[in-house]
C-alpha positions in Angstrom: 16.9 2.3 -4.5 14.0 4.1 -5.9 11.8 7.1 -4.4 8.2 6.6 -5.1 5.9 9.3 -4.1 2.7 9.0 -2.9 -0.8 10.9 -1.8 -3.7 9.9 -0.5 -6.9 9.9 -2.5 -10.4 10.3 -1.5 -11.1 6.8 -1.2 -8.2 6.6 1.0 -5.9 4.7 -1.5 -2.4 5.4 -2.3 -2.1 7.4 -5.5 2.0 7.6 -7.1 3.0 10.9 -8.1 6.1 12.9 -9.2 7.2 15.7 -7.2 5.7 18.2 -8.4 2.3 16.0 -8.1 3.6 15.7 -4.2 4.0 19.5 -3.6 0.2 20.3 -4.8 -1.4 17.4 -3.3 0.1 18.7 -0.1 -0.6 22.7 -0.3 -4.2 21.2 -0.9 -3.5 19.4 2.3 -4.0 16.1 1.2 -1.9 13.3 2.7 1.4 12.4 1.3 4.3 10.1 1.7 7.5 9.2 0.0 7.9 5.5 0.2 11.6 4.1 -1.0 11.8 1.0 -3.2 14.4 -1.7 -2.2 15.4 -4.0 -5.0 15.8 -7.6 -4.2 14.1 -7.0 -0.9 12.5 -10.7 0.1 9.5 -10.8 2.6 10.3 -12.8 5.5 8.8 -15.7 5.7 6.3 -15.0 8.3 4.8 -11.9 6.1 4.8 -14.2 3.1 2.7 -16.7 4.9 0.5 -14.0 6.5 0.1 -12.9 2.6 -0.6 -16.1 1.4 -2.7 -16.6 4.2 -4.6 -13.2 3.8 -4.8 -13.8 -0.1 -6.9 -17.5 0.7 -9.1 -16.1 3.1 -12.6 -15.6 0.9 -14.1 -13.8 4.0 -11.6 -11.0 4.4 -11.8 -10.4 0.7 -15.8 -10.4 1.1 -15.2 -8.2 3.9 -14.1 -5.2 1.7 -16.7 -2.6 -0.4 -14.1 -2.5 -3.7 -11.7 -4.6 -5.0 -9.6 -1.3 -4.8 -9.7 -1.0 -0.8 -9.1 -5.0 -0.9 -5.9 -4.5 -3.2 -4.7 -1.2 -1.0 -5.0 -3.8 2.1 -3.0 -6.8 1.0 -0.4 -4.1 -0.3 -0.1 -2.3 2.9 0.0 -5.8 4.4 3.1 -6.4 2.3 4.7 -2.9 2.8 4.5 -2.9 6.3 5.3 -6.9 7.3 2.7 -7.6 8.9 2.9 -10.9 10.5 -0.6 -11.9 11.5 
């Protein structure tokens, strides 16, 4: 298991950090998180088809300003499970 932490930049992607990262990002009030890393964690099937799905949809990429808020979406997708 590994800790990864995380704050929040101003385009509202996910930046890794150390600790020490963390604790200033949050006095400056910034958003932060500590996410923990399973190994050998599989998706379920149903996000994994949701991924694939999201991945082959040109639309939903079109529908993003930056390939960074596209990449930060299809992550989150796959760190939260969606099943859409």
């Amino acid at each position: 298991m590994k800790v990864i932490y995380q704050f929040k930049d101003e385009d509202g992607l996910w930046m890794d950090a150390n600790e020490q990262s963390m604790a200033s990002a949050r006095a400056a009030g910034w958003q932060t998180r500590a996410v923990v890393e399973l190994p050998d964690a599989p998706l379920p099937a149903s996000v994994r088809c949701s991924l694939v799905s999201l991945i082959r949809d040109d639309g939903y990429a079109a529908s993003f300003q930056s390939l960074g808020q596209y990449r930060a979406a299809l992550l989150q997708a796959a760190i939260e499970g969606w099943a859409l």
